[in-house]
GUMILUM-253170 format. One record per residue (C-alpha): residue number from 0; x, y, z; residue in three letters. Coordinates in Angstrom, 1 decimal. Layout:
# GUMILUM-253170
NODE    n       u       v       w  res
NODE  NUM       X       Y       Z  ALA
...
//
This chain:
# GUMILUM-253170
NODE    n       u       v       w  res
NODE    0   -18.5    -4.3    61.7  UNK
NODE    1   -18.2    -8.1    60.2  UNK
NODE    2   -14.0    -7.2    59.7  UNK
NODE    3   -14.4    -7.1    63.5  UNK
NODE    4   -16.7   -10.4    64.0  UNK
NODE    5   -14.7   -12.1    61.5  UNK
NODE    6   -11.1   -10.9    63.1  UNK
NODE    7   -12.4   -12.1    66.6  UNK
NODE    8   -13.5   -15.3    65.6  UNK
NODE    9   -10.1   -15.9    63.4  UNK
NODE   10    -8.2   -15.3    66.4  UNK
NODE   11   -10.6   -17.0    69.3  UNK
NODE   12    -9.9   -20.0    66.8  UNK
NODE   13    -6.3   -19.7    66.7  UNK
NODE   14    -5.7   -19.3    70.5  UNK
NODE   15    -8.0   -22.6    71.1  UNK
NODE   16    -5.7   -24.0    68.4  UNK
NODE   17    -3.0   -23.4    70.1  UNK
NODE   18    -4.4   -24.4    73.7  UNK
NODE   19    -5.3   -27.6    72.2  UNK
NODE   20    -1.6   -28.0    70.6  UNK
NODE   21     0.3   -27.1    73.9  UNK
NODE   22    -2.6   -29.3    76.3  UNK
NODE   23    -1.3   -32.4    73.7  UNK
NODE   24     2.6   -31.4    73.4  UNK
NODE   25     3.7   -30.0    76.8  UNK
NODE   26     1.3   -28.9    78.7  UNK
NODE   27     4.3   -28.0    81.5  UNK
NODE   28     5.0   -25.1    79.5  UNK
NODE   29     3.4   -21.8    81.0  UNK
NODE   30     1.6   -21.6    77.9  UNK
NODE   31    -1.1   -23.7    79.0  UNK
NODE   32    -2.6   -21.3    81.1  UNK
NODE   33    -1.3   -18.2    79.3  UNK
NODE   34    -3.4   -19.6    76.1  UNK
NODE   35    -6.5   -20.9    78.0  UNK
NODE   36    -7.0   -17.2    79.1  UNK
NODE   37    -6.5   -15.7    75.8  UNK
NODE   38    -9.4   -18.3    74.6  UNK
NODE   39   -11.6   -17.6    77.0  UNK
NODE   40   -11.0   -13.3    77.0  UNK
NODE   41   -11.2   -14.1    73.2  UNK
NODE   42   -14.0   -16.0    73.3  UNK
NODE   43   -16.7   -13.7    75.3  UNK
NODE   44   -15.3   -10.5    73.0  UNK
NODE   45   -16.6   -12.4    70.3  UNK
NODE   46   -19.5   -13.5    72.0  UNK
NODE   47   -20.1    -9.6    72.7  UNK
NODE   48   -19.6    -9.0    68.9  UNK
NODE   49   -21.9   -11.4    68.1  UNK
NODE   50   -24.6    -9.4    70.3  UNK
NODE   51   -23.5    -6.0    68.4  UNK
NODE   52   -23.8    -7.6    64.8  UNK
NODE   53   -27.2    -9.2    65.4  UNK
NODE   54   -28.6    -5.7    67.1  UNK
NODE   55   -27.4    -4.1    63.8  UNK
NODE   56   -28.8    -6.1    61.8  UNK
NODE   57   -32.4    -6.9    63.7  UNK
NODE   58   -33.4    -3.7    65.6  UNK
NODE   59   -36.0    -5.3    66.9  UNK
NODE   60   -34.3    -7.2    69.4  UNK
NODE   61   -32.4    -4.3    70.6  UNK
NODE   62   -33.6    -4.5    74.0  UNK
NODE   63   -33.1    -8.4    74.5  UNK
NODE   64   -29.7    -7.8    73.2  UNK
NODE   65   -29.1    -4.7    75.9  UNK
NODE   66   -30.5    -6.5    78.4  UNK
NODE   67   -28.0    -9.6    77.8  UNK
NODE   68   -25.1    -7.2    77.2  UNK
NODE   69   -25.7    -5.9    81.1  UNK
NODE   70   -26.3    -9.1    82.4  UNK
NODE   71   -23.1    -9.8    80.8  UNK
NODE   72   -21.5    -7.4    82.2  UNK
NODE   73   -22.9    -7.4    86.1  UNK
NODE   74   -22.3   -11.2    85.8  UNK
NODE   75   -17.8   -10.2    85.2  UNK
NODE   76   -18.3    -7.7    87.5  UNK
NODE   77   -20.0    -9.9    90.2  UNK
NODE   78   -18.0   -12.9    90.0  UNK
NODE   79   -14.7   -10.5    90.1  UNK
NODE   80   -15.7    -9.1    93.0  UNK
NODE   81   -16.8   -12.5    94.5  UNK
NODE   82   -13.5   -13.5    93.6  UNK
NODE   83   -11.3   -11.4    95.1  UNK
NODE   84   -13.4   -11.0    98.3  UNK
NODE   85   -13.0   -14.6    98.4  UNK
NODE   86    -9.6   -14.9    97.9  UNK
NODE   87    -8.9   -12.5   100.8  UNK
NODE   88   -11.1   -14.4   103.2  UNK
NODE   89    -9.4   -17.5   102.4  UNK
NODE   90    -5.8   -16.0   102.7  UNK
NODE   91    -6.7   -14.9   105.8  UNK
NODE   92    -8.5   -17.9   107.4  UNK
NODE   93    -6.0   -20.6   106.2  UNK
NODE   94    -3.1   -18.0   107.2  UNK
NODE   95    -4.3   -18.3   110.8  UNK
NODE   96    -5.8   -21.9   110.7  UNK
NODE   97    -1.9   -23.3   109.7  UNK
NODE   98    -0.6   -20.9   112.5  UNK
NODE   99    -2.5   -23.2   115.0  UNK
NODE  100    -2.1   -26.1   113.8  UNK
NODE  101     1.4   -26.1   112.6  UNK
NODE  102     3.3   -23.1   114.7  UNK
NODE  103     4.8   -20.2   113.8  UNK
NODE  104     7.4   -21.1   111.7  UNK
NODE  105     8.4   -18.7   109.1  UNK
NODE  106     7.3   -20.4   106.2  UNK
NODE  107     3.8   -20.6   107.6  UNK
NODE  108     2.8   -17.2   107.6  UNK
NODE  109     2.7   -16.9   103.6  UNK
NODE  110    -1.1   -17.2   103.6  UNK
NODE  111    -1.4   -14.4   105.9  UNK
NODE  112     1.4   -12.7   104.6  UNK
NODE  113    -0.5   -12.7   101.0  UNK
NODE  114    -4.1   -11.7   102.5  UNK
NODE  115    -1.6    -8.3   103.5  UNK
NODE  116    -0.4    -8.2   100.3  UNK
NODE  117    -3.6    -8.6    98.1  UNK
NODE  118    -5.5    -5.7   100.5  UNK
NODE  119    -2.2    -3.7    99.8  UNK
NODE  120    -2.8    -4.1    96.2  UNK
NODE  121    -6.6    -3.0    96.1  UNK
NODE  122    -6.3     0.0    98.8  UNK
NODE  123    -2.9     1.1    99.5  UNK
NODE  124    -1.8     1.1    96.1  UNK
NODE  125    -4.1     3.2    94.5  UNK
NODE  126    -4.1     5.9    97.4  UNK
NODE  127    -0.4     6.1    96.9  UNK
NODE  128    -0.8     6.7    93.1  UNK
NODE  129    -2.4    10.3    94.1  UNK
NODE  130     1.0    11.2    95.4  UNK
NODE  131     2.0    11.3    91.6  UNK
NODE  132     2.6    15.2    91.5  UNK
NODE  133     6.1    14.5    90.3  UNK
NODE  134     7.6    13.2    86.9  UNK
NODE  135    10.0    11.2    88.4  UNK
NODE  136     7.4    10.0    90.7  UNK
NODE  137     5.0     8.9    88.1  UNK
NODE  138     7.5     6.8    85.8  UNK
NODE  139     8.3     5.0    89.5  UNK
NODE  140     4.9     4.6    90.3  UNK
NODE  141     4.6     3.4    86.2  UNK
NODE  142     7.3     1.3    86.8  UNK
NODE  143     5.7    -0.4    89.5  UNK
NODE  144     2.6    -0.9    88.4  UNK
NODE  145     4.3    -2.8    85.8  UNK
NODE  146     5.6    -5.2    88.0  UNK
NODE  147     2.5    -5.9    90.5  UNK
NODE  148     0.2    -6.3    87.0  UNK
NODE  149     3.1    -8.5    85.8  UNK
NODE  150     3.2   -10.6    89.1  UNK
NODE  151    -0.7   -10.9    88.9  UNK
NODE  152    -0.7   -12.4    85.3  UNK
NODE  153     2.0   -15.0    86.0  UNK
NODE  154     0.6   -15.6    89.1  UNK
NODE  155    -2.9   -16.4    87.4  UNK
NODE  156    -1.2   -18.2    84.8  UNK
NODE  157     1.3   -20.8    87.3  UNK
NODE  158    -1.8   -21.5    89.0  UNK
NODE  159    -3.8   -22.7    85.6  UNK
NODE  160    -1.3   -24.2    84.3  UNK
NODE  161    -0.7   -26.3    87.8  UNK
NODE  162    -4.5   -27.4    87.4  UNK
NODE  163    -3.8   -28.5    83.8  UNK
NODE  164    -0.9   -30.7    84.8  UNK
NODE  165    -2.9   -32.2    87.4  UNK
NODE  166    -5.6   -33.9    84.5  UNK
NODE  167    -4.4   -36.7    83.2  UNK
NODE  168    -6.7   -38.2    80.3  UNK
NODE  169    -6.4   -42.0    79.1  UNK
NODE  170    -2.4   -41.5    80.1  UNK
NODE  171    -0.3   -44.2    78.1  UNK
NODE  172     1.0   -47.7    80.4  UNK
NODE  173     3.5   -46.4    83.0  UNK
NODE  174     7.0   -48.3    83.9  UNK
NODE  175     8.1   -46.5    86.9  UNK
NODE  176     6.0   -44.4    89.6  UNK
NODE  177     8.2   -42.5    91.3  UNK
NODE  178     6.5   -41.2    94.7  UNK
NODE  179     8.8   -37.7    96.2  UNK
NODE  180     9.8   -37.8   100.0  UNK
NODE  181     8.8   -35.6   102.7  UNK
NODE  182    10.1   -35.1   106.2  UNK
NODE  183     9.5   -38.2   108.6  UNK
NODE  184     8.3   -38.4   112.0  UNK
NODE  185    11.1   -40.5   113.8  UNK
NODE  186    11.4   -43.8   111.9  UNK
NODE  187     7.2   -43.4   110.9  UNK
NODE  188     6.0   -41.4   107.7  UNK
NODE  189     4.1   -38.8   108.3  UNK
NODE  190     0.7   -38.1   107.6  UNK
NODE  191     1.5   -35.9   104.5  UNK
NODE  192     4.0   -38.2   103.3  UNK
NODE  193     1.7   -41.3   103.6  UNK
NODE  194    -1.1   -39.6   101.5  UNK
NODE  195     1.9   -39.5    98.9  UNK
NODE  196     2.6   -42.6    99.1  UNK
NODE  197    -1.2   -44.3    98.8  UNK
NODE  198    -1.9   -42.4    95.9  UNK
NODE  199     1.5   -43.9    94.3  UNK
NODE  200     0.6   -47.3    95.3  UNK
NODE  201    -2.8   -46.4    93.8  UNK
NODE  202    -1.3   -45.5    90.2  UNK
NODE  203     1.1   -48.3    90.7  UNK
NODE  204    -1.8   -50.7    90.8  UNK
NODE  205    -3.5   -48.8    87.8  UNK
NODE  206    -0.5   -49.9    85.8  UNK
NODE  207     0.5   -53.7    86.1  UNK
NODE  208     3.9   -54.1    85.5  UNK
NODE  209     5.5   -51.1    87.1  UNK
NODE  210     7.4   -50.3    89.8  UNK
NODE  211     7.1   -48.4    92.7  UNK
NODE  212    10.3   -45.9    92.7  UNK
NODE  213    10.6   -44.6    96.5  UNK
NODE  214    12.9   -41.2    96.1  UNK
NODE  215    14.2   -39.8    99.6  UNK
NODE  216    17.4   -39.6   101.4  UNK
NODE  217    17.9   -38.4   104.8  UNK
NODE  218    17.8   -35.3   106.4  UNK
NODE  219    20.1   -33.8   109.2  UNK
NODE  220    17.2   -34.4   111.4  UNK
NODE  221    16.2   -37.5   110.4  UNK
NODE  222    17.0   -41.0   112.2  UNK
NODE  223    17.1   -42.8   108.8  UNK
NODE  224    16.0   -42.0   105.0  UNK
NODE  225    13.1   -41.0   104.2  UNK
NODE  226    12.9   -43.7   101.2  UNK
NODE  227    13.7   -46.4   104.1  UNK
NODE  228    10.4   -45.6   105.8  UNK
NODE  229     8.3   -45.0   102.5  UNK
NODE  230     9.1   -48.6   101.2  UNK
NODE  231     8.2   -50.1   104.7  UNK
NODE  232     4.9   -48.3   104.9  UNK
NODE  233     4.0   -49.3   101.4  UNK
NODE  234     5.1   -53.4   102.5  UNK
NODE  235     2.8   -52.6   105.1  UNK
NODE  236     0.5   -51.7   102.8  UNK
NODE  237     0.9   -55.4   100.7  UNK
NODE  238     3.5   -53.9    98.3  UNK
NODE  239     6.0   -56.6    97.5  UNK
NODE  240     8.9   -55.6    98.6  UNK
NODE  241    10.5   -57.1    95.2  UNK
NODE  242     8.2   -54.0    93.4  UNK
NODE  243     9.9   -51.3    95.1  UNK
NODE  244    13.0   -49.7    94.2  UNK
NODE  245    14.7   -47.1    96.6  UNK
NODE  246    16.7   -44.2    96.0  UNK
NODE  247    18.4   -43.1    99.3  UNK
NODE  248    21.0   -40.2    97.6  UNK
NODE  249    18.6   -37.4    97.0  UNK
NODE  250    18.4   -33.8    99.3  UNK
NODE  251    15.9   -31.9    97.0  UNK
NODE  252    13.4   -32.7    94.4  UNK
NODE  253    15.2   -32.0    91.7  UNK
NODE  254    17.7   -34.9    92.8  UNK
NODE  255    14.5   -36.9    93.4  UNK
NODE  256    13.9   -36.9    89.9  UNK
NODE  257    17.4   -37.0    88.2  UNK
NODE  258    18.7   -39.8    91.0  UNK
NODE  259    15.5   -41.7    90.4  UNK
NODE  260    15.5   -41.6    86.6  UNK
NODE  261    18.7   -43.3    86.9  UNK
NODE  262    17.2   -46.1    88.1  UNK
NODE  263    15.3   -47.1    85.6  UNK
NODE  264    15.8   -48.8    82.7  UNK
NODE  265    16.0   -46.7    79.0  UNK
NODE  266    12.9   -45.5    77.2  UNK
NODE  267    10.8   -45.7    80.4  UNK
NODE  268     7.6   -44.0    81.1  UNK
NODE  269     7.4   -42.6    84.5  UNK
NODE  270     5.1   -40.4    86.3  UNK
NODE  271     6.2   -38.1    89.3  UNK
NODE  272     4.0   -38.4    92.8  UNK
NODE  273     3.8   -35.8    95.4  UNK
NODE  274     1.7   -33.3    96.8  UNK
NODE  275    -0.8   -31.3    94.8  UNK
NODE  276     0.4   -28.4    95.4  UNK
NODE  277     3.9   -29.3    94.7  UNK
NODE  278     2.9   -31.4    91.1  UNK
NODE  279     3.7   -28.7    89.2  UNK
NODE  280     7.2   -27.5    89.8  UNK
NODE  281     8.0   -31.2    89.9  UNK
NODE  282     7.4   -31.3    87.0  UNK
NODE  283     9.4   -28.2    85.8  UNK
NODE  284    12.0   -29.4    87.0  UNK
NODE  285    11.8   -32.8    85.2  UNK
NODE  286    11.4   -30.8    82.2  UNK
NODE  287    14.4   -28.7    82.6  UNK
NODE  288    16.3   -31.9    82.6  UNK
NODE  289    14.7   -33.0    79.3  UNK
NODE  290    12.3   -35.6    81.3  UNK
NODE  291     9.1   -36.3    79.6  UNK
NODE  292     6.9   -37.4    82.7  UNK
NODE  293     2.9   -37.2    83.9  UNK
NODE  294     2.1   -36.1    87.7  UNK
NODE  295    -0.3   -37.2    90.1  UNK
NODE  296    -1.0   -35.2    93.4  UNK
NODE  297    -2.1   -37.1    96.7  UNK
NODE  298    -4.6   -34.7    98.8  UNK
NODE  299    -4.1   -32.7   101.5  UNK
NODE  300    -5.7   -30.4   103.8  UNK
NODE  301    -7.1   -27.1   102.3  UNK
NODE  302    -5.3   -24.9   104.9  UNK
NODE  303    -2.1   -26.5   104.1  UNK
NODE  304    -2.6   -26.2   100.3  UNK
NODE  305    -2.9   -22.9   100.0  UNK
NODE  306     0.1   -21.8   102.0  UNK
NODE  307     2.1   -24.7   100.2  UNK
NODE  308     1.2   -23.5    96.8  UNK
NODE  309     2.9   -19.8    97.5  UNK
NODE  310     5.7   -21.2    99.2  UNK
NODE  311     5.8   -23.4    95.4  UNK
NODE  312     4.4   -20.2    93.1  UNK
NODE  313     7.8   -18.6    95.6  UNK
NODE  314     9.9   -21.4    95.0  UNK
NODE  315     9.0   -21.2    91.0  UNK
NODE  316    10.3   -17.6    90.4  UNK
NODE  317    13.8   -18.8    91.8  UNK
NODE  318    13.7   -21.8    89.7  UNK
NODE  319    13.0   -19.2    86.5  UNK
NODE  320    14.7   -16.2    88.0  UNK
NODE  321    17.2   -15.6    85.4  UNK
NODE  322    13.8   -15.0    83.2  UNK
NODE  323    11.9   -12.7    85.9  UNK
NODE  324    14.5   -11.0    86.1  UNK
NODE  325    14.9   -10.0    82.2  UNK
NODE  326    11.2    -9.1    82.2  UNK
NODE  327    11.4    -7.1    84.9  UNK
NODE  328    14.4    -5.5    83.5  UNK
NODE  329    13.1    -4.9    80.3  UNK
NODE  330     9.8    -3.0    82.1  UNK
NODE  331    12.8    -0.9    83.6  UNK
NODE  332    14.4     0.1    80.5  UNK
NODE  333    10.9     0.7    79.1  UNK
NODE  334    10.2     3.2    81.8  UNK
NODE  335    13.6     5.0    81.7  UNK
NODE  336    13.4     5.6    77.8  UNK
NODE  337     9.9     7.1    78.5  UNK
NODE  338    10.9     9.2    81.2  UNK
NODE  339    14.4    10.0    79.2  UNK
NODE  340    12.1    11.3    76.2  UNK
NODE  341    10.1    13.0    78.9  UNK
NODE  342    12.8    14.7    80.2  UNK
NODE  343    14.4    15.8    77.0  UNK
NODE  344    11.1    17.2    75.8  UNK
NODE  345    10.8    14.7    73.0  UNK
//
């Protein structure tokens, strides 16, 4: 019984550890969030330990101990529940909200299009697992389960870790804030742009002495660069104009960054400004071009968010695709050398 206590609590200590170590090293990693869950998992089977050792070794508080063992357990079970019901509602809601309010571009059905997808994953799902009568059918249906459970995790663990990356605790002096682009309205900034750009001039005011980096070029529907229009609306906003430093050249965010990094002078410390939603895999992208950097995210509308932050969780599995794809490949191979020994009567 205490080989178990003492085994829980060894490792509960080493995956803090080791959330602590990636939170203070690089925190972009996906280990951030993939650690913080095993501490907390970790942490309440020790915590249920705990409960077992101390009814072992005082019956008398047996029934305390069952009763906080079931509360316990109707607590996981409720908040689960509350959870995904949650989840759904909000999928759902914001799905149609955006489809309002913004039009029924493509792009803004993701919300809705996930709602679909997370019912399909409770109900549908499981009623097609009852059509398992065949071998073949079952190491498919294995196969897939696989996946979706894979998908989840990651999922759970992208959006952690984009939380994480969001907190920034007594963050050294800065040199440069860089502030991304975003499609303009005519000549004029648009609102979700301008919410970029405030909170830049807001962490450019937190750090006397920077610079203001504006990172945009211009679209094929644009009338000029975005960075143009982001530097006049922060004049207008009684930024010198001698503080701001455009970078016109760049068509995506990862040119943002690289282009922008150019511009500043060697052993700077920069942070990258944009969106919440779209913090993190700014940041991933800085990292993959060996770019130590913070990130702020300016705020915008809830409805937005959420189908922003799939069309980013989306945009992440391409960025990392070459790795998806190797997991997902290896669950393959898994699945055919199990249903190969199946076959052969192994």
């Amino acid at each position: 019984m205490m080989i178990i206590f003492y085994t829980l609590l060894g490792l509960t200590l080493l995956s803090i550890g080791s959330f602590v170590y990636v939170l203070l090293h690089e925190r972009r990693s996906m280990w951030a969030g993939t650690t913080l869950v095993s501490s907390i998992i970790l942490l309440n089977m020790w915590i249920l330990d705990s409960l077992i050792v101390v009814d072992t070794n005082y019956p008398n508080s047996h029934s305390i101990i069952q009763w906080l063992v079931v509360l316990m357990m109707l607590l996981v079970v409720f908040l689960t529940l509350a959870f995904i019901l949650t989840l759904i509602v909000m999928f759902f809601y914001n799905g149609v909200k955006i489809l309002f309010r913004e039009g029924a571009r493509l792009t803004n059905f993701l919300s809705l299009g996930m709602g679909v997808v997370v019912l399909a994953v409770i109900f549908a799902y499981p009623w097609l697992g009852r059509f398992n009568t065949t071998p073949w059918f079952r190491f498919l249906y294995l196969f897939l389960s696989l996946v979706i459970f894979y998908l989840i995790a990651i999922m759970m663990m992208y959006t952690l870790t984009s939380w994480l990356n969001l907190l920034n605790w007594h963050p050294k002096k800065l040199d440069y804030v860089v502030v991304l682009g975003a499609g303009l309205r005519g000549k004029e900034v648009a609102p979700l742009l301008a919410s970029r750009i405030k909170r830049g001039i807001e962490i450019y005011h937190q750090n006397p002495g920077s610079k203001l980096i504006m990172s945009g070029g211009q679209g094929p529907d644009e009338e000029i660069p975005e960075s143009h229009a982001m530097a006049h609306y922060a004049e207008s906003c009684g930024v010198p104009a001698s503080e701001i430093i455009i970078e016109d050249q760049s068509k995506t965010t990862r040119e943002n960054i690289k282009f922008s990094h150019r511009l500043m002078k060697a052993n700077s410390r920069f942070c990258i400004v944009t969106n919440s939603y779209h913090v993190y895999r700014a940041l991933v992208l800085a990292k993959r071009q060996g770019l130590a950097c913070i990130g702020y995210g300016a705020k915008t509308k809830w409805y937005f968010t959420l189908n922003a932050f799939v069309r980013e969780f989306i945009a992440y599995l391409v960025i990392t695709k070459k790795m998806q794809c190797g997991i997902i490949a290896s669950f393959g191979v898994l699945t055919a050398l199990m249903a190969g020994l199946y076959y052969l009567g192994l």
